[in-house]
PDB file of N, CA, C and O in Angstrom:
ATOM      1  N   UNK A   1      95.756  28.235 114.726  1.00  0.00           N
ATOM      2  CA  UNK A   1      97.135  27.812 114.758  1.00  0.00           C
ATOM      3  C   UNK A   1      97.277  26.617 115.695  1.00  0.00           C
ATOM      4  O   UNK A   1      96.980  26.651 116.890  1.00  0.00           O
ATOM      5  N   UNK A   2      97.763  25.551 115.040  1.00  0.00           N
ATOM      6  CA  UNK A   2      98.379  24.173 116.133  1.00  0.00           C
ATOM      7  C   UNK A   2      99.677  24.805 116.041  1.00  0.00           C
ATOM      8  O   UNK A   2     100.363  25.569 115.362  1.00  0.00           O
ATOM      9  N   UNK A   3      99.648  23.907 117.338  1.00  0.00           N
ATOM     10  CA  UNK A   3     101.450  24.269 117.801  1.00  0.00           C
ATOM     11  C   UNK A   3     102.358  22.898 117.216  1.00  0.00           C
ATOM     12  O   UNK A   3     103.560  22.682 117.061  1.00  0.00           O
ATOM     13  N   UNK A   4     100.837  21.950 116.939  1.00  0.00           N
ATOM     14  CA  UNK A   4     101.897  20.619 116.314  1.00  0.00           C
ATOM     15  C   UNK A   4     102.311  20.698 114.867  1.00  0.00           C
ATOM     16  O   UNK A   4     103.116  19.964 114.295  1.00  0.00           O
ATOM     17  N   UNK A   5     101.616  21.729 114.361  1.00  0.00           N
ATOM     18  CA  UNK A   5     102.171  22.201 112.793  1.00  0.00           C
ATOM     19  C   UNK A   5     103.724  22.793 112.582  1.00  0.00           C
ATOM     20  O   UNK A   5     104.211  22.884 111.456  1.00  0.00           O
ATOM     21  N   UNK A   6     104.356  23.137 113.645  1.00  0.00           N
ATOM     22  CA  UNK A   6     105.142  23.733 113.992  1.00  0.00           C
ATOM     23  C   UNK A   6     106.459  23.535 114.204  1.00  0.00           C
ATOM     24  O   UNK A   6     107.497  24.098 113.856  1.00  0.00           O
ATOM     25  N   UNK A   7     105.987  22.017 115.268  1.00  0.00           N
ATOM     26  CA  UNK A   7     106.624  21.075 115.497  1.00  0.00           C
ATOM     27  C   UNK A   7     107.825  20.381 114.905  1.00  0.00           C
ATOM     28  O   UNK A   7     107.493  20.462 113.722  1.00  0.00           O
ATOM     29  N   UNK A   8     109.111  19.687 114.887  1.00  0.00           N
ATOM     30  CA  UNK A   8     109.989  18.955 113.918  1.00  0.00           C
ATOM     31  C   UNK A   8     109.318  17.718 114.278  1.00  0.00           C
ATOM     32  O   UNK A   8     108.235  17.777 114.860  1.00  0.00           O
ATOM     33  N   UNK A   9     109.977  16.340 113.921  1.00  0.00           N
ATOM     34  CA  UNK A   9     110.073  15.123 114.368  1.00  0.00           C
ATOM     35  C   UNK A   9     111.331  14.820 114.744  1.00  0.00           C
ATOM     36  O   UNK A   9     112.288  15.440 114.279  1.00  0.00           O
ATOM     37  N   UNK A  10     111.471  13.838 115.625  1.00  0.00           N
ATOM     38  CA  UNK A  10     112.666  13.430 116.238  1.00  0.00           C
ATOM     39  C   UNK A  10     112.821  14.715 117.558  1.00  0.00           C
ATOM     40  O   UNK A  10     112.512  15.903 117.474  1.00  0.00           O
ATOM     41  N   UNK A  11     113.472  13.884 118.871  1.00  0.00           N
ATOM     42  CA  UNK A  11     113.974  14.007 119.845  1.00  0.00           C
ATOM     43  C   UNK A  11     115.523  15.244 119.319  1.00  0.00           C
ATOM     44  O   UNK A  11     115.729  16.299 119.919  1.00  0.00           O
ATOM     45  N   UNK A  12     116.293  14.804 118.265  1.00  0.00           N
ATOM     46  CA  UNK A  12     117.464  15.647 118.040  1.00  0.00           C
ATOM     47  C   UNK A  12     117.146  16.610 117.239  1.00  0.00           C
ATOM     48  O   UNK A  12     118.085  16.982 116.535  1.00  0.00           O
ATOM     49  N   UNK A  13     116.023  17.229 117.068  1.00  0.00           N
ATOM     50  CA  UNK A  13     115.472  18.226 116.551  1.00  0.00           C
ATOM     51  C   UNK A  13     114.274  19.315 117.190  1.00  0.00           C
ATOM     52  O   UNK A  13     113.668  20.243 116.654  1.00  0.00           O
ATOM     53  N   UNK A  14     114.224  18.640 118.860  1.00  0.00           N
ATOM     54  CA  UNK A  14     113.761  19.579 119.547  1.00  0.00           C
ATOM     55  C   UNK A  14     113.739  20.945 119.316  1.00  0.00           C
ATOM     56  O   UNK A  14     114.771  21.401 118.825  1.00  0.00           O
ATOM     57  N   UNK A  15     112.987  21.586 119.501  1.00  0.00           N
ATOM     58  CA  UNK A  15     113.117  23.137 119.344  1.00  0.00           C
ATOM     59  C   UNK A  15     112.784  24.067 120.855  1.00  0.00           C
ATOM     60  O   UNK A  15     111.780  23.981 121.561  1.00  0.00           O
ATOM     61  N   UNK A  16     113.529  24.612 120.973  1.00  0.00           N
ATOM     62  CA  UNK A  16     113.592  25.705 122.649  1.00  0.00           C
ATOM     63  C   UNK A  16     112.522  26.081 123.197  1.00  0.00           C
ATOM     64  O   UNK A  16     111.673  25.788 122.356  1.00  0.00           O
ATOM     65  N   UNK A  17     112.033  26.513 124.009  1.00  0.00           N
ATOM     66  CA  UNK A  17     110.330  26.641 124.091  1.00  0.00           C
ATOM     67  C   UNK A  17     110.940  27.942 123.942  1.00  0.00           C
ATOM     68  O   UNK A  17     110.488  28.597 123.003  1.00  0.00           O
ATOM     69  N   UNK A  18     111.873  28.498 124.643  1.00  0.00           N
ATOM     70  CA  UNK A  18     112.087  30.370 124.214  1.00  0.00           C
ATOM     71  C   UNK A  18     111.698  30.521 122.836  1.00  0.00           C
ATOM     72  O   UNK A  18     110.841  31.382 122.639  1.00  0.00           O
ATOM     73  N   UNK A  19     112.333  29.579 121.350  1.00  0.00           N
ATOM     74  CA  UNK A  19     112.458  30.001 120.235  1.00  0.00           C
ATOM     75  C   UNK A  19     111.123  29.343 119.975  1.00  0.00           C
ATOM     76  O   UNK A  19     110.601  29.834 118.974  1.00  0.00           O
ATOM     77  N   UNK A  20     110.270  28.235 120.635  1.00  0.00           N
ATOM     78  CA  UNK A  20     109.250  28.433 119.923  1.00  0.00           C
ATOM     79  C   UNK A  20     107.964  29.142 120.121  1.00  0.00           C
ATOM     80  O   UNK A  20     106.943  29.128 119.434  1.00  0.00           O
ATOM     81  N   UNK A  21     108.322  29.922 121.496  1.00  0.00           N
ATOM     82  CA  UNK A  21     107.440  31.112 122.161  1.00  0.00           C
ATOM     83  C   UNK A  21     107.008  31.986 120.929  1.00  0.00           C
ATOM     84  O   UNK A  21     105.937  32.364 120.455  1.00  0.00           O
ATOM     85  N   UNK A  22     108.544  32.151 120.587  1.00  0.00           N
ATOM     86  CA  UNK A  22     108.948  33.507 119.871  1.00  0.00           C
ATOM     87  C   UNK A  22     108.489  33.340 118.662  1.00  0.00           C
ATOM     88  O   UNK A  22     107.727  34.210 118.241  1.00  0.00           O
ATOM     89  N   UNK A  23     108.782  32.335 117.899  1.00  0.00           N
ATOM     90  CA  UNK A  23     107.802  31.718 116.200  1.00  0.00           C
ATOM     91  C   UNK A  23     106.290  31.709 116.338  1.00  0.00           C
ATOM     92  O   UNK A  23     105.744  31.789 115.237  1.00  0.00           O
ATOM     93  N   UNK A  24     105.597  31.649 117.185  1.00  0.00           N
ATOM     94  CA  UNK A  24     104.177  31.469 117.262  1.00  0.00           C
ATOM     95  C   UNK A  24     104.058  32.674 118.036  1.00  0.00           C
ATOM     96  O   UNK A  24     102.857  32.615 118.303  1.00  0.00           O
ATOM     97  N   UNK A  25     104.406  33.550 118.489  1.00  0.00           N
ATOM     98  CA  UNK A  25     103.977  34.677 118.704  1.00  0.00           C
ATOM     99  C   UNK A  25     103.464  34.708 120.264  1.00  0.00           C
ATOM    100  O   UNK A  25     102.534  35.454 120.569  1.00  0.00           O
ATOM    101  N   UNK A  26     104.012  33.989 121.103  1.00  0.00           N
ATOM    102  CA  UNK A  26     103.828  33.810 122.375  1.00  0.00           C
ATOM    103  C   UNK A  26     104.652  35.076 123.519  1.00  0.00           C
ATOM    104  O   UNK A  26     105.880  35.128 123.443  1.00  0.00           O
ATOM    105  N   UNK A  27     104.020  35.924 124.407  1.00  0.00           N
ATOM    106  CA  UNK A  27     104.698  36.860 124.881  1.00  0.00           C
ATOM    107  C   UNK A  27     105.554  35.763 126.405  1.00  0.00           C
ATOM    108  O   UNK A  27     106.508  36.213 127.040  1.00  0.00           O
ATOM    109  N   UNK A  28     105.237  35.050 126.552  1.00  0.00           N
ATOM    110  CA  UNK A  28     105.935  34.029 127.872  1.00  0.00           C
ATOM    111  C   UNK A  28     106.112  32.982 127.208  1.00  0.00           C
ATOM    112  O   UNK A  28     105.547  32.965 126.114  1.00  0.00           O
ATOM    113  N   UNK A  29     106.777  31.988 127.525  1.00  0.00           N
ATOM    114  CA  UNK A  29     107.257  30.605 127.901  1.00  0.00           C
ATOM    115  C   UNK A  29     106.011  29.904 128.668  1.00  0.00           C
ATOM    116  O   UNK A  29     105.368  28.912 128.321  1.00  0.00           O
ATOM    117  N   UNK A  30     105.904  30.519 129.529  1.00  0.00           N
ATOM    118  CA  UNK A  30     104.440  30.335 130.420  1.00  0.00           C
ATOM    119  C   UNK A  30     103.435  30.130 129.205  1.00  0.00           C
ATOM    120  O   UNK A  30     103.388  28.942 128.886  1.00  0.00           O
ATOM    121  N   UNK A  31     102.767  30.800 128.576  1.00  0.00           N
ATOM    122  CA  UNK A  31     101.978  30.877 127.534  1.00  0.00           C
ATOM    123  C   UNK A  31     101.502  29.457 126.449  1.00  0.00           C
ATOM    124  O   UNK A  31     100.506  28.831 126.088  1.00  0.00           O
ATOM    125  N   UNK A  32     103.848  29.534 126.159  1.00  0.00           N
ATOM    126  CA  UNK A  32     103.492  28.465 125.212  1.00  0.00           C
ATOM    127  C   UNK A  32     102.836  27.130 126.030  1.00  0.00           C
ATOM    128  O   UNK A  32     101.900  26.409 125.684  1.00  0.00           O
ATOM    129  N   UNK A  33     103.696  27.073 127.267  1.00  0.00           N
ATOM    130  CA  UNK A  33     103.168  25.500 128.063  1.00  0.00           C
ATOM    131  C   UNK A  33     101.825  25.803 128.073  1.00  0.00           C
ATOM    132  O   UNK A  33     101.357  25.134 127.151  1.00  0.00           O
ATOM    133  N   UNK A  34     101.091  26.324 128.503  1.00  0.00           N
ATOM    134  CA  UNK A  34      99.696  26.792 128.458  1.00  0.00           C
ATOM    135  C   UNK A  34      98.836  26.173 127.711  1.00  0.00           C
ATOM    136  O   UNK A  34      97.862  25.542 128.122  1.00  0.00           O
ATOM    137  N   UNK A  35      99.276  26.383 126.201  1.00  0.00           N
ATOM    138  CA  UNK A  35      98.618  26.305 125.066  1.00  0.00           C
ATOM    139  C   UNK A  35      99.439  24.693 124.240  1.00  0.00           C
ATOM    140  O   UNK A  35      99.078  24.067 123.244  1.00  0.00           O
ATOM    141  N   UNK A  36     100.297  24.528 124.925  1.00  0.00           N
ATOM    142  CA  UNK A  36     100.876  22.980 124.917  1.00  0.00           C
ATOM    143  C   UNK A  36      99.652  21.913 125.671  1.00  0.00           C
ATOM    144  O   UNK A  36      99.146  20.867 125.266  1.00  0.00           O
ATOM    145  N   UNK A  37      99.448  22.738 126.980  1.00  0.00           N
ATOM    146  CA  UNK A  37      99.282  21.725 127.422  1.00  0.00           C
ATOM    147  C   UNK A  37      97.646  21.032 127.207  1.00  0.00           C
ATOM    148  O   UNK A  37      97.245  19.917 127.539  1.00  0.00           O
ATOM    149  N   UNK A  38      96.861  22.238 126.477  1.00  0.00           N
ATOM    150  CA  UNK A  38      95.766  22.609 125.674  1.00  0.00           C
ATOM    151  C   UNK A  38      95.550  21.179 124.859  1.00  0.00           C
ATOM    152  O   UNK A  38      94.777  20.242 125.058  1.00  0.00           O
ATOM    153  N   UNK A  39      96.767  21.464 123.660  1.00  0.00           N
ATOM    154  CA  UNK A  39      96.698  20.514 122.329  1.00  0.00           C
ATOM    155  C   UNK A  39      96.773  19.504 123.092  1.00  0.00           C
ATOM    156  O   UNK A  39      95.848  18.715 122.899  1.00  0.00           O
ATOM    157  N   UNK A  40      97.882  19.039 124.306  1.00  0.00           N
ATOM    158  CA  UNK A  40      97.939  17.519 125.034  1.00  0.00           C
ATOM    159  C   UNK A  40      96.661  17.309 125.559  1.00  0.00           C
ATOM    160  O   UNK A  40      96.504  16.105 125.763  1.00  0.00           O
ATOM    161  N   UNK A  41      95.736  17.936 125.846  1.00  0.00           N
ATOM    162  CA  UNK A  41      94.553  17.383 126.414  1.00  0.00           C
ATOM    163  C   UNK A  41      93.137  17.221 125.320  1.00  0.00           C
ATOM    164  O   UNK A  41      92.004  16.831 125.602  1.00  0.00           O
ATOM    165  N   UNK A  42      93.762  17.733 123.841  1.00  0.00           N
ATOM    166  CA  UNK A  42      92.698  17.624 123.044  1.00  0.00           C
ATOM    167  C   UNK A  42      93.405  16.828 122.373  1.00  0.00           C
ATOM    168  O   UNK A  42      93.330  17.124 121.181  1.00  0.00           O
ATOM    169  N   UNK A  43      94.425  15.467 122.666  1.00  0.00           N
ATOM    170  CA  UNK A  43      94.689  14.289 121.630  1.00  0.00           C
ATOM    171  C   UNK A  43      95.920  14.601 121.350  1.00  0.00           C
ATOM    172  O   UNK A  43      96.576  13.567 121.473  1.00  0.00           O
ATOM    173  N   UNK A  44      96.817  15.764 120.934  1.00  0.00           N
ATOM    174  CA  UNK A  44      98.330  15.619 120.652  1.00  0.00           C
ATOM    175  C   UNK A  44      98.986  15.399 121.370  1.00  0.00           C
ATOM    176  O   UNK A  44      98.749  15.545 122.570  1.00  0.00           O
ATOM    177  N   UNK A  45     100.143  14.929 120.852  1.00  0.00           N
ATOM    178  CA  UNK A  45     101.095  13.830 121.502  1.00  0.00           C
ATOM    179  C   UNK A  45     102.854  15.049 121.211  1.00  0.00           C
ATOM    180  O   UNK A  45     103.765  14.960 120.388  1.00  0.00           O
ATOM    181  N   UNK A  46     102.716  15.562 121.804  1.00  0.00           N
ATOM    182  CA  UNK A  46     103.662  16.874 122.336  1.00  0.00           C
ATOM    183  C   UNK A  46     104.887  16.375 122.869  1.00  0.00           C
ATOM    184  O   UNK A  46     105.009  16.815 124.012  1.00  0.00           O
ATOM    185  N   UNK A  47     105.572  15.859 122.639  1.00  0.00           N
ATOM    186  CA  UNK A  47     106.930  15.690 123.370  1.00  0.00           C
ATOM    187  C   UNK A  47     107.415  16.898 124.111  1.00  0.00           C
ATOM    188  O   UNK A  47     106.895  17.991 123.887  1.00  0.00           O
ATOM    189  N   UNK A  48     108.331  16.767 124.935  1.00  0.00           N
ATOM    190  CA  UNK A  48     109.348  17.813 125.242  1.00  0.00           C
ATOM    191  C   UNK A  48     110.562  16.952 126.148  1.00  0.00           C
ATOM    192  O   UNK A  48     110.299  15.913 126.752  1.00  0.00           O
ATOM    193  N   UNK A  49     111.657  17.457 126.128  1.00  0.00           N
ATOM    194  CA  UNK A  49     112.994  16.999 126.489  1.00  0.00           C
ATOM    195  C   UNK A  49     113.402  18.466 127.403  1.00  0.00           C
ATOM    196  O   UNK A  49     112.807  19.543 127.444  1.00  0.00           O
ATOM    197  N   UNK A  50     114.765  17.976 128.153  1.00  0.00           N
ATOM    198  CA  UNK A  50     115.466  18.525 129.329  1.00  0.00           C
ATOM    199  C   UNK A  50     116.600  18.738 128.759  1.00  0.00           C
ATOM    200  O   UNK A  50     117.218  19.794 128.629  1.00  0.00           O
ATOM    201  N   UNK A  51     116.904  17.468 128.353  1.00  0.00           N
ATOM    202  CA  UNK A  51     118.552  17.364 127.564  1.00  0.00           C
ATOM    203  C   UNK A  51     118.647  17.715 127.104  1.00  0.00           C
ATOM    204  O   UNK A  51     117.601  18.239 126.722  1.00  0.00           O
ATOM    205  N   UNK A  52     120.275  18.230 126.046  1.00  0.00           N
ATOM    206  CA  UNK A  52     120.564  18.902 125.289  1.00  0.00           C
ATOM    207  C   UNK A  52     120.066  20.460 125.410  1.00  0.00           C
ATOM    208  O   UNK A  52     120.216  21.130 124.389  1.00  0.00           O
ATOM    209  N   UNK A  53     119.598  20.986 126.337  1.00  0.00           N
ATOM    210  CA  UNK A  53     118.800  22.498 125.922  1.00  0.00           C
ATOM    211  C   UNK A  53     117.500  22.130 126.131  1.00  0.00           C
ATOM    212  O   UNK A  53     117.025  22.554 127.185  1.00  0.00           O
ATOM    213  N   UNK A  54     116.631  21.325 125.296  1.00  0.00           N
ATOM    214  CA  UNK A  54     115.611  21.046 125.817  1.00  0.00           C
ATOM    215  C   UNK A  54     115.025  21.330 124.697  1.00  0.00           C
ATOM    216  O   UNK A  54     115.654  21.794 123.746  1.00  0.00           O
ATOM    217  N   UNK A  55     113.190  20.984 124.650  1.00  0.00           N
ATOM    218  CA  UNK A  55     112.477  21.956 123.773  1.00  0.00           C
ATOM    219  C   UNK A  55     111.547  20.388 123.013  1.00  0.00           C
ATOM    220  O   UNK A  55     112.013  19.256 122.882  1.00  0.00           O
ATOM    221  N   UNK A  56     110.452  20.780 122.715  1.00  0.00           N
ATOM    222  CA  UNK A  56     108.955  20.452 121.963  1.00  0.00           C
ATOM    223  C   UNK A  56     109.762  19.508 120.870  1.00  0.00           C
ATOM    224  O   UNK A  56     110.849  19.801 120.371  1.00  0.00           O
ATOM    225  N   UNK A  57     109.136  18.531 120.655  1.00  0.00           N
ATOM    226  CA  UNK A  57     108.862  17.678 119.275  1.00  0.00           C
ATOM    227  C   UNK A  57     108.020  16.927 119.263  1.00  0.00           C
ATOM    228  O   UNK A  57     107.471  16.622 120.322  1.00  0.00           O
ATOM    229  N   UNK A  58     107.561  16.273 117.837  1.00  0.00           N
ATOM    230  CA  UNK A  58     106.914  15.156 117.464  1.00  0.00           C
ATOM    231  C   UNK A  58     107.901  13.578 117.306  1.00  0.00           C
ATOM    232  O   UNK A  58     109.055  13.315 116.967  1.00  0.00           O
ATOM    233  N   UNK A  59     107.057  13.023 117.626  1.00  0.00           N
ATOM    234  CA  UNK A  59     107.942  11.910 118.034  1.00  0.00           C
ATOM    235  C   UNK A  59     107.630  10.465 116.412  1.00  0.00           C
ATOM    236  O   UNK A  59     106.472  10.276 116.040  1.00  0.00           O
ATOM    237  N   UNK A  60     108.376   9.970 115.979  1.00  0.00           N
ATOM    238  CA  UNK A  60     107.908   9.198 115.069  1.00  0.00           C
ATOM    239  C   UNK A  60     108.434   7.556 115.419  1.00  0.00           C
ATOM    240  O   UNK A  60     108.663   6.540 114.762  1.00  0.00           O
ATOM    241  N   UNK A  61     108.466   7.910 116.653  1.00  0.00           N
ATOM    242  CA  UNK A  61     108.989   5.968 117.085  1.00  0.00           C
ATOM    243  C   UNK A  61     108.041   6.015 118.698  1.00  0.00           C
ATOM    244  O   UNK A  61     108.197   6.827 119.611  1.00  0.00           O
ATOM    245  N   UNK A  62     107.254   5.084 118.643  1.00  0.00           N
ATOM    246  CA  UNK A  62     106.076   4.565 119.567  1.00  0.00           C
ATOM    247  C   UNK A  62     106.588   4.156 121.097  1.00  0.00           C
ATOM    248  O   UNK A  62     105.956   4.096 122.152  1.00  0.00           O
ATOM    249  N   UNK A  63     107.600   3.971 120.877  1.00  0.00           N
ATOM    250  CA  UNK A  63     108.379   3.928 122.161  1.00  0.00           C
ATOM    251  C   UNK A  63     108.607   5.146 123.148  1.00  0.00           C
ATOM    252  O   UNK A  63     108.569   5.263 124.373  1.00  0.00           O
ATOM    253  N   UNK A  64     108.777   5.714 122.447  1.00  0.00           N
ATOM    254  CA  UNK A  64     108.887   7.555 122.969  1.00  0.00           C
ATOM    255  C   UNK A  64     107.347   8.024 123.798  1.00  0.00           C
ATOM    256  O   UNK A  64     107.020   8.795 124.701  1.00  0.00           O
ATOM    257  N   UNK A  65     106.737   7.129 122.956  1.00  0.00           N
ATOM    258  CA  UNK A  65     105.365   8.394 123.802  1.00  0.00           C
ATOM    259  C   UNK A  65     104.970   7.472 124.663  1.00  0.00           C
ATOM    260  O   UNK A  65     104.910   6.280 124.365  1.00  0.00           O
ATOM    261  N   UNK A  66     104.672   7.934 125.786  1.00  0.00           N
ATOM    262  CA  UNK A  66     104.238   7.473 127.420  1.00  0.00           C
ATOM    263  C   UNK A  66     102.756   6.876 126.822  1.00  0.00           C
ATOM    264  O   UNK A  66     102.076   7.107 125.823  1.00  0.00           O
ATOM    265  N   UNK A  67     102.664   6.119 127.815  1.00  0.00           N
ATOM    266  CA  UNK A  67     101.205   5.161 127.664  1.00  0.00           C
ATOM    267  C   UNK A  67     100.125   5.375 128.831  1.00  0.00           C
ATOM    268  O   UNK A  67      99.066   4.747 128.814  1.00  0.00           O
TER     269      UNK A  67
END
């Protein structure tokens, strides 16, 4: 299981890390960052936001992802 399969695109389609704990079968929040931070160190490009609630996406504008 990738967690980037999972993923939406776009920033206004973030998804909660609670709700995406809970879709992938994660018993913590802790967990999912865990296994986030996994895929970010094997090449995916993982967004996450504060605003709005907050929560994981894929990003489809090049500006967005840190260099």
């Amino acid at each position: 299981m990738k967690i980037t399969d999972y993923l939406p695109t776009g920033k206004e389609n973030a998804i909660p890390s609670k709700e995406l704990a809970a879709r992938l079968g994660f018993d913590t929040v802790r967990e999912l960052q865990r296994a986030v931070e996994r895929e970010r160190q094997s090449g995916a490009v993982i967004l996450s936001t504060c605003t709005d609630g907050g929560g994981y996406y894929l990003s489809d504008d090049p500006l967005e992802i840190p260099h």
